[in-house]
LUMLUMNU-224717 format. One record per residue (C-alpha): residue number from 1; residue in one letter; chain; x negated, z negated, y negated. Coordinates in steps of 0.02 Angstrom, whole numbers, plus 50000, padded with zeros to 5 digits. Last residue first. Layout:
PT  NUM  A  A  X  Z  Y
...
//
This chain:
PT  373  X  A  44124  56934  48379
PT  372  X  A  44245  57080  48290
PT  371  X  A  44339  56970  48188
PT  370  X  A  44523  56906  48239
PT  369  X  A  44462  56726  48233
PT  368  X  A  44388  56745  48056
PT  367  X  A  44193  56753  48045
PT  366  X  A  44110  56569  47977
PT  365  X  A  44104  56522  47822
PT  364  X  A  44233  56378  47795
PT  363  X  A  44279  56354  47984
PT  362  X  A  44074  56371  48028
PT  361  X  A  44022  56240  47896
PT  360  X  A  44170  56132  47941
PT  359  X  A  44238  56091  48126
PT  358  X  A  44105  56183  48207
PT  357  X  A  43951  56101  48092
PT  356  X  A  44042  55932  48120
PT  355  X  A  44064  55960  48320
PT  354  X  A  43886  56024  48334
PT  353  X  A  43832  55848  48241
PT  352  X  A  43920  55742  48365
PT  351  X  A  43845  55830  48504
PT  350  X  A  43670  55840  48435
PT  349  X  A  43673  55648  48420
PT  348  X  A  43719  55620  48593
PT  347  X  A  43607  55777  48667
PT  346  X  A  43468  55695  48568
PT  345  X  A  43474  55524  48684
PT  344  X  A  43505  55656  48855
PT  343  X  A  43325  55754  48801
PT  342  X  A  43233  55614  48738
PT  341  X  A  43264  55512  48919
PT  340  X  A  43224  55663  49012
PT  339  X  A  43087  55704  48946
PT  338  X  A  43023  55527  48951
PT  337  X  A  43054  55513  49136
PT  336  X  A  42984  55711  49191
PT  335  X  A  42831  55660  49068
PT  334  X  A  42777  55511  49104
PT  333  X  A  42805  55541  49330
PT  332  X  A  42729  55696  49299
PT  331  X  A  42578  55618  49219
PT  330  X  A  42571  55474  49345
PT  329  X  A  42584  55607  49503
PT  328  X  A  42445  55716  49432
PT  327  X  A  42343  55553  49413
PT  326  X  A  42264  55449  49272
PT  325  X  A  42421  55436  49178
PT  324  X  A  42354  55264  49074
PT  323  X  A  42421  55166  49250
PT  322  X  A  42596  55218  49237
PT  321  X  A  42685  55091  49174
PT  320  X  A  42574  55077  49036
PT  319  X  A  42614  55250  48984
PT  318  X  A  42760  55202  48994
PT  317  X  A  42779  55060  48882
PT  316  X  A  42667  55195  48770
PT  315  X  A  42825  55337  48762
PT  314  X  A  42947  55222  48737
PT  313  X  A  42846  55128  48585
PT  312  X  A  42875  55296  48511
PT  311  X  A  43033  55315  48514
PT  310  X  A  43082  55350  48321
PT  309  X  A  42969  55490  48307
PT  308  X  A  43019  55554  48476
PT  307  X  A  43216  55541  48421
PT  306  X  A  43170  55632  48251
PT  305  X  A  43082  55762  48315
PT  304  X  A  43219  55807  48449
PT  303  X  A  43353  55849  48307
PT  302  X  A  43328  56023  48263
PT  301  X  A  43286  56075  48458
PT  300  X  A  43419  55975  48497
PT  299  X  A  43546  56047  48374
PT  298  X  A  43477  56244  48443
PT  297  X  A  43520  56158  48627
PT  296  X  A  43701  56116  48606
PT  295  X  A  43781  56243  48683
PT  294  X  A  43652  56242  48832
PT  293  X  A  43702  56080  48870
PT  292  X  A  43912  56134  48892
PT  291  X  A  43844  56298  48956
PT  290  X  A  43747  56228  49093
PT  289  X  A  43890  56108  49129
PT  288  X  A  44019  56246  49141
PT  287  X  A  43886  56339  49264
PT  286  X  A  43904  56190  49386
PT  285  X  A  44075  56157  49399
PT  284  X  A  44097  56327  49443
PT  283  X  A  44171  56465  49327
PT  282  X  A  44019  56583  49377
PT  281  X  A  43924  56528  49540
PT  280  X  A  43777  56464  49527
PT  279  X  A  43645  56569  49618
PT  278  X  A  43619  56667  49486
PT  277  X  A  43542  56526  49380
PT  276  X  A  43390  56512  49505
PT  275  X  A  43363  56700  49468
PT  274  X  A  43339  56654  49254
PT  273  X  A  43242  56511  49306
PT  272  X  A  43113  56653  49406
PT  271  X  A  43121  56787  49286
PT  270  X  A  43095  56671  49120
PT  269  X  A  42934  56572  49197
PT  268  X  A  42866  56747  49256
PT  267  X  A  42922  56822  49074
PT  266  X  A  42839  56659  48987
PT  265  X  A  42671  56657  49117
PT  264  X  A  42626  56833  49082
PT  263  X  A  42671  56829  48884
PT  262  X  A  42562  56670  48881
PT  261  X  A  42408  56765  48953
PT  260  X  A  42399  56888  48813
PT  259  X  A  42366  56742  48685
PT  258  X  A  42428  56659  48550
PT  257  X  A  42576  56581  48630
PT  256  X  A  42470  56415  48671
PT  255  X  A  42340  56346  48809
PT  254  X  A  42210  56513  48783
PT  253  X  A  42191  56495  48611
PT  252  X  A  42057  56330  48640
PT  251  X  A  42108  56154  48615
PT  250  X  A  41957  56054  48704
PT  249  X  A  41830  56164  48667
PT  248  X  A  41657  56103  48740
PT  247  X  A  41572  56295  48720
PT  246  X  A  41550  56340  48918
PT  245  X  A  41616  56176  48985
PT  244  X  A  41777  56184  48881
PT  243  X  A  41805  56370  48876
PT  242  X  A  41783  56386  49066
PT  241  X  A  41901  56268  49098
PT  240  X  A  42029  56341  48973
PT  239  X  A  42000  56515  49048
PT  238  X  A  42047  56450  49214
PT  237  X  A  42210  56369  49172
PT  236  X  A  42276  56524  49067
PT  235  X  A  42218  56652  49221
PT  234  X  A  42295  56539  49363
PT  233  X  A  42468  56498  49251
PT  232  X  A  42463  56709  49212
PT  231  X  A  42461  56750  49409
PT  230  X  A  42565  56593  49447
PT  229  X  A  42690  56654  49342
PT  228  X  A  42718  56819  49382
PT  227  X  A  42701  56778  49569
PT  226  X  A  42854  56635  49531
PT  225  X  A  42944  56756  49442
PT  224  X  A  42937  56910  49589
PT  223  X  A  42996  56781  49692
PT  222  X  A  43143  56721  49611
PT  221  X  A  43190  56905  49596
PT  220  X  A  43173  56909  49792
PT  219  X  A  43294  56789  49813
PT  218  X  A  43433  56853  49688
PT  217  X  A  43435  56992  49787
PT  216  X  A  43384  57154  49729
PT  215  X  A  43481  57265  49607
PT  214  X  A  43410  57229  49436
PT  213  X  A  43472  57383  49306
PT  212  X  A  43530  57239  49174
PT  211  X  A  43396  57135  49231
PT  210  X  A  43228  57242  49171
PT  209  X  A  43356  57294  49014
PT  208  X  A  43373  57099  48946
PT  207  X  A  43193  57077  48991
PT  206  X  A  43135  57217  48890
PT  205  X  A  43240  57165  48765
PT  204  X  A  43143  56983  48783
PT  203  X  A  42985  57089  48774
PT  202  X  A  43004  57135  48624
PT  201  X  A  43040  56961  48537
PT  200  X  A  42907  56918  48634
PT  199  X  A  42809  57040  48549
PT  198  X  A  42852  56981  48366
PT  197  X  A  42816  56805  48423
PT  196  X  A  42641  56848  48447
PT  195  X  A  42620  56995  48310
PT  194  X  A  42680  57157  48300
PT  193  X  A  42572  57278  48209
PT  192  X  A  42406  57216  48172
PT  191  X  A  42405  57051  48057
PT  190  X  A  42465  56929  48175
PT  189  X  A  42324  57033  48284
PT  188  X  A  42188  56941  48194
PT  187  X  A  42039  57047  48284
PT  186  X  A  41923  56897  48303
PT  185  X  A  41724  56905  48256
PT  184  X  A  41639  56869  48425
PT  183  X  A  41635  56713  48534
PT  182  X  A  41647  56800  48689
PT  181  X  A  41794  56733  48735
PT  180  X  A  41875  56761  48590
PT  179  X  A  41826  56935  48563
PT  178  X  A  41918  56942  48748
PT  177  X  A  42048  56896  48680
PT  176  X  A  42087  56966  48536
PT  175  X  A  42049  57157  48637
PT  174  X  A  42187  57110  48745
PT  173  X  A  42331  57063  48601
PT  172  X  A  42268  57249  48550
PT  171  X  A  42299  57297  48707
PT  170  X  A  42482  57203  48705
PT  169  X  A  42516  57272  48509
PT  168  X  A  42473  57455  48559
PT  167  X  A  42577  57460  48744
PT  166  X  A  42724  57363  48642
PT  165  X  A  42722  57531  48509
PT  164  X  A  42718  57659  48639
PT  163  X  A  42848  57541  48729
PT  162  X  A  42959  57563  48588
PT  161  X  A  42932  57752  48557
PT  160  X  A  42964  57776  48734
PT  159  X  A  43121  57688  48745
PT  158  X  A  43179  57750  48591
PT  157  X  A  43176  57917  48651
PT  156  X  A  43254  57893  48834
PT  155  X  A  43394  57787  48748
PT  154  X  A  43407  57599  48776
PT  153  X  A  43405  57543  48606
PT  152  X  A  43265  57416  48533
PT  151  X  A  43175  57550  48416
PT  150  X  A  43305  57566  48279
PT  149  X  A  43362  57392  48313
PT  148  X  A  43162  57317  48253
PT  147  X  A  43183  57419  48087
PT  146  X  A  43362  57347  48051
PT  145  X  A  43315  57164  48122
PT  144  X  A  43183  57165  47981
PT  143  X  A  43291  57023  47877
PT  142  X  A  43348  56954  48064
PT  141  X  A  43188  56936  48126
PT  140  X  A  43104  56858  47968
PT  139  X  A  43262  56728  47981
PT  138  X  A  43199  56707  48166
PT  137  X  A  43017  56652  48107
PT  136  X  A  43098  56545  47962
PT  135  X  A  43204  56462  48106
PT  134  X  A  43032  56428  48230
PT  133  X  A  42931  56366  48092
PT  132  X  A  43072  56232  48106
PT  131  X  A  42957  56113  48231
PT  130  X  A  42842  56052  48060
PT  129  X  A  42761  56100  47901
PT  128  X  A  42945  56167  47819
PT  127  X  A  42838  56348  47783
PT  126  X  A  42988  56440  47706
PT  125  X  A  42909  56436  47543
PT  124  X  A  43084  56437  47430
PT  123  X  A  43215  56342  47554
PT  122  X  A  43090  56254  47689
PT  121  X  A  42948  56176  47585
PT  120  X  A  43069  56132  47432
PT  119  X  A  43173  56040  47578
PT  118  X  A  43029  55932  47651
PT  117  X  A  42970  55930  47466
PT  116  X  A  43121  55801  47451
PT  115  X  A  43026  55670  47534
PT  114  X  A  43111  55512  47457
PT  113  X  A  43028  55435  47317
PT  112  X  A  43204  55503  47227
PT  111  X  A  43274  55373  47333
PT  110  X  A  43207  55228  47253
PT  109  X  A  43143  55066  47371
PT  108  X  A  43008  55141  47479
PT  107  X  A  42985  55030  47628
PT  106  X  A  43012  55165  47770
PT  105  X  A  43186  55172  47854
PT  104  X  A  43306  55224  47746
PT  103  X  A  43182  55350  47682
PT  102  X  A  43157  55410  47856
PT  101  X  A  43335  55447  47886
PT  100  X  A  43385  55518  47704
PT  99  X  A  43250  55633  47739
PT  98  X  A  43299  55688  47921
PT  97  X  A  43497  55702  47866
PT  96  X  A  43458  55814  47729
PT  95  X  A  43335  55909  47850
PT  94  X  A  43489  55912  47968
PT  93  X  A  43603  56002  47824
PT  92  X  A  43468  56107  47784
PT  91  X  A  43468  56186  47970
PT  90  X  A  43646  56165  47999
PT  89  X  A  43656  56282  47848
PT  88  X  A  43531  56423  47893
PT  87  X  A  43584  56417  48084
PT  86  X  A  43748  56435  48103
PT  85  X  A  43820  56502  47955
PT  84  X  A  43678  56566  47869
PT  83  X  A  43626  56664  48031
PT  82  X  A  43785  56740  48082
PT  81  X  A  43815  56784  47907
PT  80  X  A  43649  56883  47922
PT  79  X  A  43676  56946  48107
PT  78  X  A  43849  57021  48054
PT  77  X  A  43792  57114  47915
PT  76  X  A  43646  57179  48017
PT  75  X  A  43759  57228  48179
PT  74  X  A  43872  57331  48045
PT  73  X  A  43717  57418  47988
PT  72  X  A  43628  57449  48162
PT  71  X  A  43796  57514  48262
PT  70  X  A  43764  57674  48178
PT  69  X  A  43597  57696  48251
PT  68  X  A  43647  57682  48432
PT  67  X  A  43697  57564  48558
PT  66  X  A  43650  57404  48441
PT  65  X  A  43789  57252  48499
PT  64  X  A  43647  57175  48629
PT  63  X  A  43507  57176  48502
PT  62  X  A  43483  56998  48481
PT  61  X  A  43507  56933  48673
PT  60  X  A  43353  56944  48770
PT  59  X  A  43253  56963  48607
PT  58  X  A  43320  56774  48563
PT  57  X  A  43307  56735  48745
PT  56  X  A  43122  56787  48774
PT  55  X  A  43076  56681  48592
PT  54  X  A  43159  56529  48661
PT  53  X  A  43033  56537  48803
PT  52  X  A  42882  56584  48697
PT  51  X  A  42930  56406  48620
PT  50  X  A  42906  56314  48776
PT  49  X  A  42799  56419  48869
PT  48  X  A  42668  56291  48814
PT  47  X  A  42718  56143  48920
PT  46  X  A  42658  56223  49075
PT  45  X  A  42460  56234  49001
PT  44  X  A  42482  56048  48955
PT  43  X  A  42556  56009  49142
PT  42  X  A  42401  56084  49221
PT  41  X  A  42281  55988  49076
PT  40  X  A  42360  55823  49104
PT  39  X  A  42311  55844  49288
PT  38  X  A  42135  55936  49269
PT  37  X  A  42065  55781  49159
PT  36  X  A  41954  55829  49053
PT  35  X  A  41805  55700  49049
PT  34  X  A  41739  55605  48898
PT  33  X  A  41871  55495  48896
PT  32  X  A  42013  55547  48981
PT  31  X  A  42024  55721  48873
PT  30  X  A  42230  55829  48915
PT  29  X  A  42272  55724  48768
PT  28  X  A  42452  55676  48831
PT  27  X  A  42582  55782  48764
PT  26  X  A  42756  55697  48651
PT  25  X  A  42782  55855  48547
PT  24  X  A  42762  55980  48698
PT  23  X  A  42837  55846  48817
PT  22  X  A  43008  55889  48696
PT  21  X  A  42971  56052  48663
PT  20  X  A  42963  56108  48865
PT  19  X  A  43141  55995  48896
PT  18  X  A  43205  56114  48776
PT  17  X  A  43143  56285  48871
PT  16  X  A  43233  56209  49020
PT  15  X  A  43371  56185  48906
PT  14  X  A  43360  56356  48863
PT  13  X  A  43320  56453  48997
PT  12  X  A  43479  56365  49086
PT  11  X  A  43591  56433  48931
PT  10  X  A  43490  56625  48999
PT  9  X  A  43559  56567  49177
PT  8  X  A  43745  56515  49095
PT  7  X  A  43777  56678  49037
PT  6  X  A  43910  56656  48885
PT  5  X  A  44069  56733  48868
PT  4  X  A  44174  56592  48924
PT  3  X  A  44084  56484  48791
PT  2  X  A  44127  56588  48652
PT  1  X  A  43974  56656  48555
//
């Protein structure tokens, strides 16, 4: 997508949703001893609209060329060489780069010692073991984006049939829960319908509709976000507390995606960023910035892992600096400085390799400049 084309608020989503991995895959145990500690657990429960996040924008944005049913084949032959080229081969290229990395650095002395099942994994089981679950779950949305188009157009009939379908999935999402709660034998919704990711996927058209026909002020969608949120953020904190003195669990359902909950707190979290982007102005200094970051955020989110890995001592100087995060204050303070430092440190390396995946893979296999984009 050309940069002048491109909503800055939904490139805000996603480095906000960035910053979210990155404290996701450096957390504090939310346990300080033998005590949870309410602090590391708020900011744990925040963290975990990370990837639900990036699954709002993909639906947000994936079936914005499908007005009817003939648009559905053209859009599908587009989305697959839209996929190899920009995600499929920057994706193997980076694992290349990730395994050549950590050979180089461990003390193994041949390179065919190196971990070349990291590649096996991704190419023929498409279960990598790591952060890329997230690419084989959008490759399975783009090979069944023909089935999910038919129902994701904004036609009285569709519409119907669509939320028909969403209405099953989120009571079924429901009934999971609460069979959880009570400790009874689990409905396994992944297997029933739509799953987690499938829904947000969903809801993200939802989303894309909900602001399409918005006509309030910018101020009062801000506020409908941040009552969305704090309504799911209340309901997601509380459960876990209950959860952990009722039955001791520590990393219960209720913190992650898997849960009804998390699509509360994602479209609050979603509505209220997306309103604080409206009020930059389009073509200001501002909004070319969030699109310059934003442009680079799918070669953060493949490079991130690597950066933590190889910061680790980072993260425990300070931790040391701030007194073993035994406050709310000292667990912000961690995570908004270590964040932050991952986040600008990947953007350098994700910068260069944007600009070598631009100026090859996506020259050589990319769409011609006079294709329909």
């Amino acid at each position: 997508m050309a940069a002048k084309t491109k909503e800055h608020q939904i490139e805000l989503i996603r480095i906000i949703a960035c910053f979210l991995v990155i404290m996701a895959h450096s957390q504090i145990v939310v346990m300080n001893g033998i005590n949870m500690d309410y602090g590391r657990l708020a900011i744990s429960t925040a963290i975990a609209d990370d990837v639900p996040l990036f699954l709002l924008v993909t639906g947000f944005l994936f079936f914005g060329r499908v007005k009817s049913n003939e648009d559905i084949a053209p859009t599908f032959s587009y989305k697959i060489k839209s996929f190899f080229t920009n995600i499929y081969i920057p994706t193997i290229l980076y694992i290349l780069i990730s395994i050549f990395f950590r050979h180089y650095n461990s003390t193994a002395t041949s390179l065919a010692n190196a971990d070349w099942n990291y590649l096996v994994r991704f190419i023929f089981r498409l279960a990598p073991g790591d952060h890329l679950w997230y690419i084989c779950t959008y490759m399975s949305f783009v090979f069944f984006f023909p089935m999910l188009a038919f129902v994701c157009q904004d036609t009285p009939e569709k519409n119907k049939l669509r939320r028909t379908l969403l209405l099953i999935s989120l009571t079924a999402s429901v009934i999971a829960d609460v069979q959880y709660f009570f400790r009874w034998l689990m409905l396994d919704i992944d297997r029933f319908l739509w799953g987690y990711c499938t829904i947000l996927l969903i809801l993200g058209y939802e989303l894309s509709l909900f602001i399409k026909k918005w006509n309030g002020s910018k101020f009062k969608l801000a506020l409908y976000g941040i009552a969305i949120y704090l309504i799911g953020f209340s309901i997601k904190f509380g459960l876990q507390i209950y959860m952990f003195h009722a039955y001791n669990e520590i990393n219960n359902r209720f913190r992650w995606l898997q849960c009804t909950p998390c699509f509360v707190t994602a479209i609050g979290l979603f509505i209220l960023v997306y309103a604080i982007g409206t009020a930059v102005r389009k073509e200001s200094v501002g909004s070319r910035l969030i699109n310059f970051f934003g442009s680079c955020t799918f070669a953060i989110y493949l490079f991130h892992f690597l950066v933590i890995i190889q910061t680790g001592s980072w993260r425990q100087v300070l931790f040391t600096k701030f007194s073993g995060c035994n406050s709310f204050a000292t667990v912000v303070g961690y995570y908004a400085i270590y964040a932050t430092a991952v986040f600008f440190t990947t953007f350098v390396i994700a910068y260069i390799f944007k600009l070598f995946t631009d100026n090859t893979v996506k020259r050589l296999l990319g769409p011609k400049p006079n294709s329909q984009r």
